[in-house]
VEXZA-739834 format. One record per residue (C-alpha): residue in three letters; x, z, y; residue number from 1. Coordinates in Angstrom, 3 decimals, decimal comma. Each point is the difference from the previous one (the first is absolute). Layout:
> ALA/X/Z/Y/NUM $
...
This chain:
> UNK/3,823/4,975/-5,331/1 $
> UNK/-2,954/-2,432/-1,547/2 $
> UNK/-0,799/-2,710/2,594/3 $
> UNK/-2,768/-0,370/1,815/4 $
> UNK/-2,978/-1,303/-1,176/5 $
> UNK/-0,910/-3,004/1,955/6 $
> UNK/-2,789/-0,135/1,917/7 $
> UNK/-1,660/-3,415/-2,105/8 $
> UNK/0,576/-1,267/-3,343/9 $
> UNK/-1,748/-2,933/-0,788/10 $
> UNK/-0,209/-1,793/-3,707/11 $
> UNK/-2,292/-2,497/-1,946/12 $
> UNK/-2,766/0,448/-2,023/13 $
> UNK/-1,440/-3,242/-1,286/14 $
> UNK/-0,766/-1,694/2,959/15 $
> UNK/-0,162/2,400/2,224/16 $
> UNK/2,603/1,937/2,101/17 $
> UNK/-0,014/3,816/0,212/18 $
> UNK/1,639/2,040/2,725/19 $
> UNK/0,414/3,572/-0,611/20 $
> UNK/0,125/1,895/3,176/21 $
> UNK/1,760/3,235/0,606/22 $
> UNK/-2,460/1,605/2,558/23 $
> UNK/1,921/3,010/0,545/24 $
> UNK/1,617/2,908/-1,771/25 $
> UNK/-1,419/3,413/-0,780/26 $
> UNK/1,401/3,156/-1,788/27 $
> UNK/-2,658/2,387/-1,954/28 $
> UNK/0,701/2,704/-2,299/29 $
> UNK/1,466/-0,700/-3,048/30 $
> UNK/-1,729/1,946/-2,181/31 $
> UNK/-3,430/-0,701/1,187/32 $
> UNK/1,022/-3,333/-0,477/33 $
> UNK/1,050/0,420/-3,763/34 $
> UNK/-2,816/2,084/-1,084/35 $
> UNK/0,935/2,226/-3,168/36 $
> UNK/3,742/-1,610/-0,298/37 $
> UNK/2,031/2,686/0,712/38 $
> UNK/2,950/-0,151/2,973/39 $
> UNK/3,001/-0,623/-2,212/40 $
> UNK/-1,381/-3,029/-1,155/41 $
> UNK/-2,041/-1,449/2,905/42 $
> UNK/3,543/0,373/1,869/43 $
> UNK/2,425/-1,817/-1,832/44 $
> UNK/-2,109/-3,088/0,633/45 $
> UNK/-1,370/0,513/3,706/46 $
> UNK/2,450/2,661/1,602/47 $
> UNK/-1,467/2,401/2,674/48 $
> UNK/0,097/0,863/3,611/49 $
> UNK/1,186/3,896/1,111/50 $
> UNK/-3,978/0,323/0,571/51 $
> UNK/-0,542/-1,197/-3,869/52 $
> UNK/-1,276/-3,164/1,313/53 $
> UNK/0,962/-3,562/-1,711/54 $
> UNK/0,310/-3,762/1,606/55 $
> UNK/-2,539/-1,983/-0,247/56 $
> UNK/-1,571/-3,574/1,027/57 $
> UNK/-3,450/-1,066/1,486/58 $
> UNK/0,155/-3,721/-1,255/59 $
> UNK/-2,854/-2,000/0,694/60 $
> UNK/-0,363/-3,822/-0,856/61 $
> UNK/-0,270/-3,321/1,293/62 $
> UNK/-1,723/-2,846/-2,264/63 $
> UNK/0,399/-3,742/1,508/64 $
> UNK/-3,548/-1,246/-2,123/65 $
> UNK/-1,805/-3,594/0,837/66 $
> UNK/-2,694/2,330/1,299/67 $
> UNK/2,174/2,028/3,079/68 $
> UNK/2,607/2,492/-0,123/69 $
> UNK/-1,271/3,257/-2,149/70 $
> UNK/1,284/3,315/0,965/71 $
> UNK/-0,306/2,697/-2,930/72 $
> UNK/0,772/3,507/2,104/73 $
> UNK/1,522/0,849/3,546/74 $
> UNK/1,731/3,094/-0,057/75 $
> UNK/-0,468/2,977/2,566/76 $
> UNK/-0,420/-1,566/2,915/77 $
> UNK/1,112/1,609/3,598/78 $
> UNK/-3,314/1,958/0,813/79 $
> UNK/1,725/3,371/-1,276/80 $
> UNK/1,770/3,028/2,157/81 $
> UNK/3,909/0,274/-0,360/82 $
> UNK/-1,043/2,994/-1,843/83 $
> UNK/-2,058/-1,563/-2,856/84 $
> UNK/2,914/-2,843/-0,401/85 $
> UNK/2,677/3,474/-0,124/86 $
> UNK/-2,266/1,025/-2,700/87 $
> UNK/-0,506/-2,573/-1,776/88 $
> UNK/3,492/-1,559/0,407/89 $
> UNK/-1,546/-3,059/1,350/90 $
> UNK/2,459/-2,621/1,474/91 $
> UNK/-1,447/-3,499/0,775/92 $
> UNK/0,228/-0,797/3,599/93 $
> UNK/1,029/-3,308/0,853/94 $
> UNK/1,231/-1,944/3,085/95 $
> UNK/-1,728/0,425/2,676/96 $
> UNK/-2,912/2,222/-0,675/97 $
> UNK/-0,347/-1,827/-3,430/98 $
> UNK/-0,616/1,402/-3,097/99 $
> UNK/2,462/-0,963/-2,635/100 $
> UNK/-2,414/-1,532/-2,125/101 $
> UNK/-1,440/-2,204/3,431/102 $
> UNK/4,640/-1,015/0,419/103 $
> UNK/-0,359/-1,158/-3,682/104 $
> UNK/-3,083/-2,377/0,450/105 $
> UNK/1,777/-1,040/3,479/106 $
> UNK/3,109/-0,871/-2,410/107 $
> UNK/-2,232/-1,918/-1,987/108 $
> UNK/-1,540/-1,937/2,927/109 $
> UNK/-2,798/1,515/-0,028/110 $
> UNK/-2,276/1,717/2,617/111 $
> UNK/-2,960/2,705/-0,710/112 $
> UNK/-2,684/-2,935/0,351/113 $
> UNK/1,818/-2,233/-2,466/114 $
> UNK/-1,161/2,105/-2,481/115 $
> UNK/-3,311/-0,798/-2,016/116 $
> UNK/-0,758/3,105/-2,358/117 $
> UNK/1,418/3,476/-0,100/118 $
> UNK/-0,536/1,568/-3,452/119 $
> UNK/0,667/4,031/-0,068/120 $
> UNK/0,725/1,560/-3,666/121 $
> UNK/-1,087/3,453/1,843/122 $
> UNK/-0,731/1,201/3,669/123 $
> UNK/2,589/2,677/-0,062/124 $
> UNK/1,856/0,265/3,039/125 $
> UNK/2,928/-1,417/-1,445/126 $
> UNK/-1,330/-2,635/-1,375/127 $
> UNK/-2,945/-0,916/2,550/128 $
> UNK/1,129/0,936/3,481/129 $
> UNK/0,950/-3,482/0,778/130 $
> UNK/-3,364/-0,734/-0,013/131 $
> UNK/-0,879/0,650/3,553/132 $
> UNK/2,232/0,182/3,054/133 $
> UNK/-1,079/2,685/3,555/134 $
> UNK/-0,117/-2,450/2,889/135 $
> UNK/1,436/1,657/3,358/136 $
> UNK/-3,485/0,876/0,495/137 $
> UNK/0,082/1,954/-2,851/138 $
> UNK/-2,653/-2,283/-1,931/139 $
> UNK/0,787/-0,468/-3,318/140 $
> UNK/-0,085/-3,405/-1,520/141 $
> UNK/0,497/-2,426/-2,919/142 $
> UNK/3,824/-0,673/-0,100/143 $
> UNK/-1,084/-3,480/-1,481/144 $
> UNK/-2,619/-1,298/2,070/145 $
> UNK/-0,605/-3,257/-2,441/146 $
> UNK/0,218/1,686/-3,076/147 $
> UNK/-2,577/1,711/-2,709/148 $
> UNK/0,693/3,300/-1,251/149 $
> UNK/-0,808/0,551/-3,646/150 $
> UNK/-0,196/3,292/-1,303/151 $
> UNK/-2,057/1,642/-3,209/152 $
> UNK/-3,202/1,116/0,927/153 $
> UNK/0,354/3,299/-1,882/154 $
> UNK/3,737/0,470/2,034/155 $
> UNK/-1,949/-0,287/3,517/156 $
> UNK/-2,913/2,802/-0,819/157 $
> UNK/3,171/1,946/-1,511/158 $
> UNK/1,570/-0,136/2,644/159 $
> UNK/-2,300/0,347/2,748/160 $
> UNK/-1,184/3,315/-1,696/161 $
> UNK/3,167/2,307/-0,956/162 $
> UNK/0,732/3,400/-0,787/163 $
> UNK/2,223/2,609/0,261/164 $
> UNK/2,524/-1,992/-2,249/165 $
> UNK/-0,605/-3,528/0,802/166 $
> UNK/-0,391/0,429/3,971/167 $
> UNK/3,792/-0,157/0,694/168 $
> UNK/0,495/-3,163/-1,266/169 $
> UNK/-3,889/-2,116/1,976/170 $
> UNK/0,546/-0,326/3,441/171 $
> UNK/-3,127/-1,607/1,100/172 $
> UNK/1,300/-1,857/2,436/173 $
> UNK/1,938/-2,158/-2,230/174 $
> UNK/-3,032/-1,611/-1,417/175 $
> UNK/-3,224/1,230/1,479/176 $
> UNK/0,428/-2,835/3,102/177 $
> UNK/0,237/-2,609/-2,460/178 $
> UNK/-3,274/0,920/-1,259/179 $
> UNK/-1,200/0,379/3,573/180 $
> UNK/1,656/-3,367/0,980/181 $
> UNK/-1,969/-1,900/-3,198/182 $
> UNK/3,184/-0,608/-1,675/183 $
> UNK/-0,179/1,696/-2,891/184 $
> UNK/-0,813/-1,633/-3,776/185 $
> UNK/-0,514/2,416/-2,912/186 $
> UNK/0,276/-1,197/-3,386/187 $
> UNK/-1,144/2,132/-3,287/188 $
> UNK/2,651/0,148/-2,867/189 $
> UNK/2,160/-3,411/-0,679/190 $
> UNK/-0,724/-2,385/2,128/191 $
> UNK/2,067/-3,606/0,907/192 $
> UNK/0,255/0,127/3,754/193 $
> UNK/1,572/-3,450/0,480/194 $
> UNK/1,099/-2,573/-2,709/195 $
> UNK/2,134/1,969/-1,998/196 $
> UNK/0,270/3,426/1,448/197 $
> UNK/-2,071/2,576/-1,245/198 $
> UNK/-0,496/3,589/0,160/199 $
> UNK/-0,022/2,072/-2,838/200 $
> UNK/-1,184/3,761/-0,141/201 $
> UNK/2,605/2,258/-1,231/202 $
> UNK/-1,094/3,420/1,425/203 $
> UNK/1,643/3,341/-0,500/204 $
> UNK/1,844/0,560/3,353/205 $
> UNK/-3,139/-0,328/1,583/206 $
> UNK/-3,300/-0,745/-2,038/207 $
> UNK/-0,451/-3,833/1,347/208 $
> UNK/3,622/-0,998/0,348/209 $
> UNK/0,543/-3,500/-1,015/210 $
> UNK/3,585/-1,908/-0,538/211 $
> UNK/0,001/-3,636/0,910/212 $
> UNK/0,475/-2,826/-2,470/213 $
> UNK/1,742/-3,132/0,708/214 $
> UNK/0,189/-3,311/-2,129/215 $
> UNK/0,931/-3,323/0,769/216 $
> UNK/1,278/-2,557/-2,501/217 $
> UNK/0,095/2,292/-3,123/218 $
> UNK/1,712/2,692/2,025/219 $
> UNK/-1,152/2,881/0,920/220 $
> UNK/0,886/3,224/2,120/221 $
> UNK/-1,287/3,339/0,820/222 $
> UNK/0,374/1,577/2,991/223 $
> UNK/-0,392/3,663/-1,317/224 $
> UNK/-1,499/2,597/2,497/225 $
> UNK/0,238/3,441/-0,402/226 $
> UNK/-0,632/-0,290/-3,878/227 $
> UNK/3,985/-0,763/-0,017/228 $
> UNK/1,651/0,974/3,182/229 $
> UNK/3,366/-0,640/-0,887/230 $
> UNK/1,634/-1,761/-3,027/231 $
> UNK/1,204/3,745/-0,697/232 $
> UNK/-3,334/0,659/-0,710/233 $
> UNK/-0,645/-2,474/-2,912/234 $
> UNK/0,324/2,825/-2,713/235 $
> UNK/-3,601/0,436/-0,966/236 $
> UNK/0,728/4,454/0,739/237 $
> UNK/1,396/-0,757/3,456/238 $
> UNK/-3,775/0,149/2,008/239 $
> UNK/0,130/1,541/3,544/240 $
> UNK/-1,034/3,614/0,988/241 $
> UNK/-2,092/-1,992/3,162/242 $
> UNK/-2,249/-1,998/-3,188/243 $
> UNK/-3,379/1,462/0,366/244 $
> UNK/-0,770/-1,121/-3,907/245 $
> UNK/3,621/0,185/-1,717/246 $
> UNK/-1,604/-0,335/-3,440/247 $
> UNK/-2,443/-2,946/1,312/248 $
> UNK/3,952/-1,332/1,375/249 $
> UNK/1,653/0,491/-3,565/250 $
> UNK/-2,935/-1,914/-1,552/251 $
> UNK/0,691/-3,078/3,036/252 $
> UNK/3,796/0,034/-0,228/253 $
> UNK/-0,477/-0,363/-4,182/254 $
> UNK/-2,719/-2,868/0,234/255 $
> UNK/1,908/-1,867/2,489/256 $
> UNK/3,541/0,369/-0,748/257 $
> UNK/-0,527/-0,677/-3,500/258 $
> UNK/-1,390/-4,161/1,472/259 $
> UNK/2,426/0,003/2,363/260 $
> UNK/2,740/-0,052/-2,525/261 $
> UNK/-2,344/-1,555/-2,549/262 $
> UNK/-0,479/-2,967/2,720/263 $
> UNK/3,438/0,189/2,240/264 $
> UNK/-1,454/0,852/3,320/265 $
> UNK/2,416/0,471/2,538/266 $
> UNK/-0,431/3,316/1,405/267 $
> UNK/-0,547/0,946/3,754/268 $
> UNK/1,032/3,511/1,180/269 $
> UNK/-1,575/1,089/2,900/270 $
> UNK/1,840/3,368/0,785/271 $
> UNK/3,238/-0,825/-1,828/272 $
> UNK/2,922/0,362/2,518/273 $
> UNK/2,245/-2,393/-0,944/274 $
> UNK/-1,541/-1,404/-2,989/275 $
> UNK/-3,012/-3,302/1,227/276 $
> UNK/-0,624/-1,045/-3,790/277 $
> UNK/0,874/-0,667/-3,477/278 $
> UNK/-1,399/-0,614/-3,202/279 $
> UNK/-0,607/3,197/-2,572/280 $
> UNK/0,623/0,820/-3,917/281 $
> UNK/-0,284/2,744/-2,264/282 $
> UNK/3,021/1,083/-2,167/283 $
> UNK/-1,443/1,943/-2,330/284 $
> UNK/-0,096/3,265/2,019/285 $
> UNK/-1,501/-0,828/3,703/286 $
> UNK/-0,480/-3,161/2,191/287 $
> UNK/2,610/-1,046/2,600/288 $
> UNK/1,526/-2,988/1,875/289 $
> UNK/1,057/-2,727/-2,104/290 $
């Protein structure tokens, strides 16, 4: 039996130090999550449940910059029914009442205030809901009352106006109140939030999904979204049933793999299980972990 993955793993990047946080695990079908590959493959790499569902991570990260502590994604959250977390396999309560992804920062030191800006690649639930936290009077707040929320502008009007297909995945309450609350900062298309993180657009999953670029030093890393969910994914085919543009996503995965192994980025898998990061190249046939 594979270890378990441990709730922080920091490194170096430059000058700066990078914590990726485990904020909880979740279990979703495996072949919406592998698109077109077909079972017998998708398996032998990321074994399934007796309900066809495989392991997965909600990792979020923690960048120590001169500017504050920057936050790229929370997780799920707790504002859910048991039944939605059943569904969606969701497992990240903490100590306490905590969420796993608030025991991680706690690790760390750090409390929900310490935190300066909150960048979100998407406001799906599993990637947003950590946004906002229901007081015991039921109000719904900012989970980090200091902080700025950046988003892309095109992501909140997406988002605030679903369909049949999208509205599973928007809960308004993850992100509406920030809005309310004056927190919220949209940006348009790449855009350098603080010295040396920037946002860059690479839509497919959603139409305004963006991936978040870090450099410090000469180094640089990539914390990857939903664009690559898991370092199983890195094969250009392997694009997820849930992608509302899986064409616009083979285009993304081409563009960016092809300078991340051009320029050595480390990596950063968001919904990988066990895998945080590594660095990519192509053999000839596909792209994969180094």
């Amino acid at each position: 039996m594979a270890a378990p993955t441990p709730l922080v793993q920091s490194t170096t990047l430059g000058a700066l130090k990078v914590h990726a946080i485990q904020a909880g695990g979740q279990k979703l079908d495996g072949g919406a999550m592998c698109g077109v590959v077909p079972k017998p493959l998708w398996e032998r790499r990321i074994p399934a449940d007796e309900r066809n569902r495989i392991p997965l991570g909600m990792r979020c990260l923690l960048i120590e910059h001169e500017s504050g502590l920057v936050l790229v994604d929370t997780g799920a959250g707790n504002k859910e029914s048991e039944k939605f977390c059943d569904i969606y396999g969701i497992e990240n309560r903490g100590a306490g009442g905590r969420t796993a992804l608030e025991d991680g920062l706690a690790q760390l030191g750090v409390r929900p205030e310490d935190v300066s800006v909150v960048i979100s690649t998407h406001l799906h639930f599993d990637h947003g809901g950590g946004n906002t936290w229901r007081d015991q009077s039921g109000v719904v707040r900012p989970t980090f009352p200091k902080a700025r929320y950046v988003v892309q502008r095109g992501e909140y009007a997406y988002a605030t106006h679903t369909n049949e297909r999208t509205a599973a995945s928007y809960f308004p309450h993850n992100f509406v109140p920030l809005h309310d609350a004056g927190v919220l900062d949209f940006v348009e298309g790449e855009r350098e939030i603080v010295r040396g993180i920037s946002v860059l657009p690479t839509p497919g999953h959603v139409p305004f999904h963006q991936s978040v670029l870090i450099e410090s030093e000469g180094a640089k890393a990539l914390f990857l979204g939903d664009v690559v969910p898991t370092s199983a994914h890195l094969p250009l085919p392997w694009i997820m049933g849930y992608d509302v543009e899986p064409l616009v996503t083979l285009e993304s995965k081409r563009h960016l793999l092809a300078r991340a192994e051009r320029e050595e980025w480390l990596l950063i898998f968001e919904h990988d299980a066990s895998v945080a990061w590594g660095r990519t190249r192509h053999d000839g046939k596909a792209y994969g972990l180094r």
